[in-house]
C-alpha positions, 0 to 999 in steps of 0.5 A: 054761806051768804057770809063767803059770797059776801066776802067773795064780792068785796074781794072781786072788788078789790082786785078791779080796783087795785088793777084799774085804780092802785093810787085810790087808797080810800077806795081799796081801804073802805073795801079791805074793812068791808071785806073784814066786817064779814068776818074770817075767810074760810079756814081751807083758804086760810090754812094756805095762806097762813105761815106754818099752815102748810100751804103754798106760801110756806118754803 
């Protein structure tokens, strides 16, 4: 669980700074493999997220 808080952090993170900052590449990138180091995201939130996964992206 401690895994997915981190996760949800380095998300929260990206999204401030992709509103605040979209040009700061460095910044977004170094999140993006932070958030990656933590491992998968949850399946449930994968799963909808995946094509052929039956979720919300999928037409």
């Amino acid at each position: 669980m401690h895994r997915y808080g981190k996760q949800y952090q380095y998300f929260q993170q990206i999204v401030a700074v992709y509103e605040s900052e979209p040009d700061n590449y460095a910044r977004l990138s170094g999140l993006m493999q932070g958030m990656q180091e933590t491992g998968q995201p949850p399946s449930e939130i994968v799963k909808d997220l995946a094509p052929g996964g039956r979720g919300k992206l999928d037409k």
